[in-house]
N, C-alpha and C positions, 0 to 999 in steps of 0.2 A: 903687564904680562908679555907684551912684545910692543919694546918701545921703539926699535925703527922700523915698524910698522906706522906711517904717518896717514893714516887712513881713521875712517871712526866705526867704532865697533859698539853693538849694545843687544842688549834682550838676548842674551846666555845662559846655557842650560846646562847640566852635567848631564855625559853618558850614563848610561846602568852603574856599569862598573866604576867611574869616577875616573877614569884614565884621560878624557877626553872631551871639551867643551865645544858645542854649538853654539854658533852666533852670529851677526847678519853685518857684513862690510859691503866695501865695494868692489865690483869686480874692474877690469881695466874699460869697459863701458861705461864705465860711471854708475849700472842699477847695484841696488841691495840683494844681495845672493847669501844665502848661506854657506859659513863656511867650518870647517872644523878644525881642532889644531888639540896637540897634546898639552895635558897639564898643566905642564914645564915653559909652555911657549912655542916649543919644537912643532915644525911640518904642520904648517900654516896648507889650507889649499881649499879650495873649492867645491862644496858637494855634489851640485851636481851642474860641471863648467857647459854640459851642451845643452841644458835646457836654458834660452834667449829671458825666457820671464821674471817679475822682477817678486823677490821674496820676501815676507816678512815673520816674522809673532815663531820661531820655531821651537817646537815642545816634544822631547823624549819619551817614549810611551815609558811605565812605570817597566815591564818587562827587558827593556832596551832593544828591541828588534823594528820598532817603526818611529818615525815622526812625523808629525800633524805640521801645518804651518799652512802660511796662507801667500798665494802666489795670484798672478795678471798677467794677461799678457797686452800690449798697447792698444787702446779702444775695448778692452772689454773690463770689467768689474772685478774687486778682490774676490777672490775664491777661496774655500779650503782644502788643501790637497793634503795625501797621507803619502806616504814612501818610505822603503825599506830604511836600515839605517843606513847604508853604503850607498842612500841614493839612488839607488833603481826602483825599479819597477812603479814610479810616479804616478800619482792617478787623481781627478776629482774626486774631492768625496761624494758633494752632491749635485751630482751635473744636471739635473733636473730643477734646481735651484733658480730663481730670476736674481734674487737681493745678492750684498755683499756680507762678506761675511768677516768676522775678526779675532783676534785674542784666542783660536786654542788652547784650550788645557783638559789634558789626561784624567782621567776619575781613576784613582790608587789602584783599582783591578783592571785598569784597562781597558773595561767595556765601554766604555763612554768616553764621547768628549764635549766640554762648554764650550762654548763661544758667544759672542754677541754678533748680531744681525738686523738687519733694518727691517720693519715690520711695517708693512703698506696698509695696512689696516689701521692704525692708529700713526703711521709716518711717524717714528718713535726708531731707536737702537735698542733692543732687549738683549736678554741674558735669551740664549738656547740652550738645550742637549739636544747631542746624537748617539746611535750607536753607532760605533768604531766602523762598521760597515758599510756607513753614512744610512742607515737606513732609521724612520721611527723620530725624525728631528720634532721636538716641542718646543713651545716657550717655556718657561721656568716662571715666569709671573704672567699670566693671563689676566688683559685685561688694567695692568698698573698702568699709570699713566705718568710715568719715569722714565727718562733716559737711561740704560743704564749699558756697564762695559765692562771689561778686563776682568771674569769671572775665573776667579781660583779654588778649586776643590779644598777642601780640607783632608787632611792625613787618614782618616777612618771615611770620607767617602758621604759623610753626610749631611756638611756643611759647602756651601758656598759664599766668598766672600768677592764682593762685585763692587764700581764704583757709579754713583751714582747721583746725577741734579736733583738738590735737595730743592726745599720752597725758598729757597737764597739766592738758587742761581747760582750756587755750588756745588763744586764736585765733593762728593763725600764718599766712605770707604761703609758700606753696609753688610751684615750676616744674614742667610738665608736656609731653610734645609732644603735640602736637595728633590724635596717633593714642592717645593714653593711657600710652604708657609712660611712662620714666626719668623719676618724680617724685622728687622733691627739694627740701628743705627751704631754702630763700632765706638764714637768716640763724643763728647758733648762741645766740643770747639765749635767756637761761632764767628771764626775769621781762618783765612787760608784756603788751601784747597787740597783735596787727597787722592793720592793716586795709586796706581799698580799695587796691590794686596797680593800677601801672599804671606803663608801661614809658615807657622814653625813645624818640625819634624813631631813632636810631641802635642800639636795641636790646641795650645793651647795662648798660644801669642800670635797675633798677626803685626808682620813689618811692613810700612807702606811707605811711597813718596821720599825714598831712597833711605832717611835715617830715624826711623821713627817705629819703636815696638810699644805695644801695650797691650797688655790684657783680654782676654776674651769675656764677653758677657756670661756671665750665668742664664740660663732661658728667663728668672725673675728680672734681671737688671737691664734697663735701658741700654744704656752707655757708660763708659766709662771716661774717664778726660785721656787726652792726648795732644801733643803741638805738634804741625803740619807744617813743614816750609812751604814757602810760596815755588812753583815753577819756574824755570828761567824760559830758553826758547826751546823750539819743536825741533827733535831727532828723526822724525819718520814721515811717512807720507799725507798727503792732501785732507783725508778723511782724517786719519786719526789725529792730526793737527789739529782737527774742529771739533772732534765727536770722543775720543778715544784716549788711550794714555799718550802726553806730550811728554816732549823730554825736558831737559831739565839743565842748570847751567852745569858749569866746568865739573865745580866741588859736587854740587848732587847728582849728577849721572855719575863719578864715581862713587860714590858711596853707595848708590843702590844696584850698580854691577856688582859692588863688594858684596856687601849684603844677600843679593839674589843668589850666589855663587855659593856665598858660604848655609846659606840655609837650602839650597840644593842638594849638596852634598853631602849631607848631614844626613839625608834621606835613605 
């Protein structure tokens, strides 16, 4: 999309309207900032150049008037912060919060957002909700004794699909409803590793781990089969390089920018 742009870019969103993509480069300091740019390529720039902190995970409310995303500043802990879409009006969501926080994602009406967060009770990563106001934060599995991360809403609002250490010491891509029950294993592969979920427009296929669709369970059926590439190296920071979505080599970070983009848009 902007190839003399010699910098690396990843985790891209579509605006509302589809005119304009969000997504996390570097700025001339070297951190990960969010940046925005047309379509086309055109008028690449910075969202928001005088906030010093460094950004990541950025997620367009379904309305297009806010985004979620997750921001630090040196010596303190990731955070979740929400701001206008032009960038202003910046805020913690939940400043009252000690843990870190990860992976934003919008609930289709907007009231809500998922994320994953580290859980001192059991020293675990879980799936959360919040309301948009940061108020009313849950766990989404109480009490699982799972790692889990990169929680994507489903199109109708009532599924979530999260990744998750299986009993293998792999990462696997699992389905949830949105009250916490009938979880369920996405795919029956028993080598590889799966990563970043994230559902089709019509709800009914989830893409993961850059070039990989398949089928949604029926609530009777376990899993279905799927093949997983393996991961290359880590795009993003410290935590999510051990806990979280890693990135991926040459070939599979573009195919699941592709991929992200085009099932974004589609929405």
């Amino acid at each position: 999309m902007m190839p003399d742009i010699l910098k690396k870019e990843f985790t891209p969103d579509w605006s509302y309207d589809g005119k304009q993509i969000f997504f996390i480069s570097f700025n001339k300091q070297g951190n990960g900032k969010i940046y925005v740019v047309n379509a086309d390529g055109t008028d690449k720039k910075e969202l928001m150049p005088d906030d010093p902190r460094k950004q990541w995970y950025p997620d367009v409310s379904p309305n297009g008037k806010k985004i979620a995303y997750v921001s630090r500043q040196p010596g303190c802990k990731e955070k979740l912060y929400i701001a206008n879409i032009d960038g202003t009006g910046a805020r913690e969501l939940m400043p009252d919060s000690a843990e870190k926080q990860f992976s934003p994602d919008f609930s289709p009406d907007g009231a809500k957002i998922a994320y994953h967060s580290f859980n001192p009770a059991d020293t675990l990563d879980k799936v959360y909700l919040v309301n948009v106001d940061g108020t009313g934060a849950r766990e989404l599995m109480p009490g699982s004794k799972e790692k889990q991360f990169s929680p994507n809403f489903s199109p109708d609002g009532t599924m979530i699909a999260y990744v998750s250490f299986d009993e293998d010491d792999l990462n696997r891509v699992y389905i949830v409803t949105t009250d916490g029950t009938g979880k369920r294993r996405l795919t029956t592969e028993t080598s590889g590793r799966e990563y970043d979920p994230h559902w089709s427009p019509d709800g009914t296929t989830i893409v993961y781990n850059g070039n990989v669709v398949v089928p949604v369970p029926a609530e009777s059926t376990v899993a279905l089969g799927a093949t997983a590439a393996a991961p290359g190296e880590d795009e993003e920071d410290e935590h999510a390089a051990k806990t979280a979505t890693p990135g991926f080599g040459a070939i599979g970070l573009c195919m699941i920018l592709l991929l992200h983009l085009i099932v974004r848009r589609s929405l």
